[in-house]
C-alpha positions in Angstrom: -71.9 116.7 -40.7 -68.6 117.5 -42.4 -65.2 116.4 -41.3 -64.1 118.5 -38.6 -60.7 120.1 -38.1 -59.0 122.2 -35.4 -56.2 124.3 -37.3 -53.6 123.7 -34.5 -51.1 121.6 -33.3 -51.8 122.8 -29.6 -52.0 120.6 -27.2 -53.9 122.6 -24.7 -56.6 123.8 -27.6 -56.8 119.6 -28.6 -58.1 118.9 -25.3 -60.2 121.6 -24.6 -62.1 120.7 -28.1 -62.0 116.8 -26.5 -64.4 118.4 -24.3 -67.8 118.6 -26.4 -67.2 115.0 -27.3 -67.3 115.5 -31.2 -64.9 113.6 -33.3 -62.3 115.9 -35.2 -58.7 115.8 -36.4 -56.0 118.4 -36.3 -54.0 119.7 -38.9 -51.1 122.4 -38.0 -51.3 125.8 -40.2 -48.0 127.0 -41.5 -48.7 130.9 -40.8 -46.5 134.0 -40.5 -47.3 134.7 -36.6 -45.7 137.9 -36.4 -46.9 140.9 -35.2 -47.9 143.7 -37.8 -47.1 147.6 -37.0 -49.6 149.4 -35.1 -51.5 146.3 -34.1 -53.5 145.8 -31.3 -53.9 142.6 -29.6 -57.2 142.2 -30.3 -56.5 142.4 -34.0 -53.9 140.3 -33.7 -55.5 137.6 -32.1 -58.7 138.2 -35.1 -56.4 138.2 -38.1 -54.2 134.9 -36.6 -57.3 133.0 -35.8 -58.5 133.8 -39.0 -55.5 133.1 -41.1 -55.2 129.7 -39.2 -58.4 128.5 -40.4 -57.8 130.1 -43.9 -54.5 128.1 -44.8 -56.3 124.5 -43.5 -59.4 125.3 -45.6 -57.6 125.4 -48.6 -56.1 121.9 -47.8 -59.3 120.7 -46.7 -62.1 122.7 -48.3 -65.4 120.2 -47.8 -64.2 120.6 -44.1 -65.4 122.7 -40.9 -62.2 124.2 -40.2 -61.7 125.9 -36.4 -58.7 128.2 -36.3 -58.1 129.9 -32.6 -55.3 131.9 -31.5 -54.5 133.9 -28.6 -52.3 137.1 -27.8 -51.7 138.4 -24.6 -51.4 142.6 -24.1 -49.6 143.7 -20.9 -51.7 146.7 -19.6 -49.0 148.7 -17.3 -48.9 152.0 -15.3 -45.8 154.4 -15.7 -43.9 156.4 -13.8 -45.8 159.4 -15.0 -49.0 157.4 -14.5 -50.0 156.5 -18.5 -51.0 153.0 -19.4 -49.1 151.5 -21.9 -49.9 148.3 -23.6 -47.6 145.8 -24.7 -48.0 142.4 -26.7 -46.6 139.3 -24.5 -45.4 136.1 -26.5 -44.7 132.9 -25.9 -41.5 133.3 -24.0 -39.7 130.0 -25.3 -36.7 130.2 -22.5 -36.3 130.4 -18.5 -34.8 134.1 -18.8 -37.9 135.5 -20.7 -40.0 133.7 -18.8 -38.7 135.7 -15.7 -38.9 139.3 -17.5 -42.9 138.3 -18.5 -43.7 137.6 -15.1 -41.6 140.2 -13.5 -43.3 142.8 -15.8 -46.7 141.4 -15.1 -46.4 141.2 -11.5 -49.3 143.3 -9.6 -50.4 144.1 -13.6 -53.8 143.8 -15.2 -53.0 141.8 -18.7 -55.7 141.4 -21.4 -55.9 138.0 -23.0 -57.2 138.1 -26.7 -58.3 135.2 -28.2 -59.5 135.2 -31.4 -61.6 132.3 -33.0 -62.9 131.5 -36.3 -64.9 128.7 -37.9 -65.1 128.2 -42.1 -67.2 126.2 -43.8 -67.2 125.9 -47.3 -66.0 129.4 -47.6 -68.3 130.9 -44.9 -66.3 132.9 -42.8 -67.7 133.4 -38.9 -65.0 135.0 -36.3 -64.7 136.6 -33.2 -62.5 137.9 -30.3 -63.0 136.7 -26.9 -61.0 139.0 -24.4 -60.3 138.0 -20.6 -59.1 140.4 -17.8 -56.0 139.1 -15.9 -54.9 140.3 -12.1 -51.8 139.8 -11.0 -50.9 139.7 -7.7 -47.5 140.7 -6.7 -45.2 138.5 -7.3 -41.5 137.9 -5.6 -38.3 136.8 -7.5 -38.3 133.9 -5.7 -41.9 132.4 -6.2 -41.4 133.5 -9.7 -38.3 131.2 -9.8 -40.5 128.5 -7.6 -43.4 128.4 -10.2 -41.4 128.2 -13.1 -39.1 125.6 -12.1 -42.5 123.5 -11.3 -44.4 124.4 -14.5 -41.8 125.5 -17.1 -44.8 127.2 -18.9 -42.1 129.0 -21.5 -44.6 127.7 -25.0 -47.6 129.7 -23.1 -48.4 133.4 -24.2 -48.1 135.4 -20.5 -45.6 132.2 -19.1 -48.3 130.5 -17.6 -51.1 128.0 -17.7 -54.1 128.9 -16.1 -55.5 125.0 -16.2 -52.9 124.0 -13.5 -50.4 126.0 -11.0 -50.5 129.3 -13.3 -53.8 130.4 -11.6 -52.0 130.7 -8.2 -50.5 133.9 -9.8 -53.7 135.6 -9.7 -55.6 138.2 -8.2 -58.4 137.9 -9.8 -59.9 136.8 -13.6 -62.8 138.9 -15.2 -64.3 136.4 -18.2 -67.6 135.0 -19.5 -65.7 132.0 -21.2 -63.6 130.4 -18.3 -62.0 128.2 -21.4 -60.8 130.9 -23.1 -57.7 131.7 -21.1 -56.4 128.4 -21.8 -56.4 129.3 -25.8 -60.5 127.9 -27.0 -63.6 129.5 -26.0 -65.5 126.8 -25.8 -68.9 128.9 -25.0 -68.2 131.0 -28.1 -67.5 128.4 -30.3 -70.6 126.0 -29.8 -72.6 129.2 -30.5 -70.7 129.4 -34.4 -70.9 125.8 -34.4 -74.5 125.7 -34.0 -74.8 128.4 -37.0 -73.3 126.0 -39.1 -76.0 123.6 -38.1 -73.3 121.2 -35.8 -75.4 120.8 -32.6 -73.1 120.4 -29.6 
């Protein structure tokens, strides 16, 4: 098998690969992450993911090269009763970390989360999308779980491995890993079409 390499420097992606007990290395993409006009979330998360594993190919091309990436898209009601979607970053600070969960609280939010695997130029990619319900949530056990967690490098201000899914009202997936940033389901099933056997 070729030298595999997850095109991240995520923590939380590292040790969800660790799972399926193959050896690989990582190797951090230098990407523009910004969000292009009139993009969805799901496209986002595709183009990302894909750009990810683009850039590391080209450093390493006789390498399989995994490149994830995940976006989360606040799905909210307004006063007139529309739904407007908005893209939800990594907050980076206590204060934005707030306004995230404050606007999510008693919300449905949409967590895209594109993968894609190349090998040799073969490009296989898709978008694994997981339903998010808030319950509603006080200023106070806002304050309590960040001040626990300080989740503020986490799309959404969360992590859903650890206090994060206390937040919840429910979760609607078929990849329970892929709300922590790898769908591990998704990618043993590109894996396997590039012949690596998990």
């Amino acid at each position: 098998m070729n030298k595999l390499i997850l095109a991240s420097s995520s923590v939380y992606r590292k040790a969800l690969l660790e799972r399926l007990q193959i050896a690989f290395d990582c190797y951090s993409p230098d990407i523009d992450e910004s969000l292009l006009e009139h993009e969805t979330g799901h496209q986002q998360a595709q183009r990302l993911s894909l750009q990810k594993a683009r850039a590391v190919a080209e450093k390493f091309p006789e390498a399989i090269i995994i490149g994830s990436d995940q976006v989360a898209e606040l799905n909210s009601q307004q006063a007139d009763g529309s739904l407007h979607n908005r893209i939800l970053g990594k907050p980076g600070n206590h204060t934005q970390a707030v306004t995230q969960l404050t606007a999510q609280s008693g919300q449905r939010v949409f967590f895209h989360t594109g993968l894609a695997v190349i090998d040799q130029g073969v490009e296989k990619y898709t978008v694994n999308t997981t339903e998010v319900n808030f319950r509603e949530l006080n200023g106070q056990q806002i304050e309590d779980y960040l001040s626990i967690e300080k989740p503020y490098n986490c799309a959404g201000s969360f992590k859903a491995e650890s206090l994060g899914i206390s937040l919840f009202r429910s979760v609607v997936s078929d990849d329970p890993t892929s709300l922590v940033g790898l769908p591990l389901i998704e990618l043993c099933k590109l894996l396997r079409e590039f012949g690596v056997e998990i």
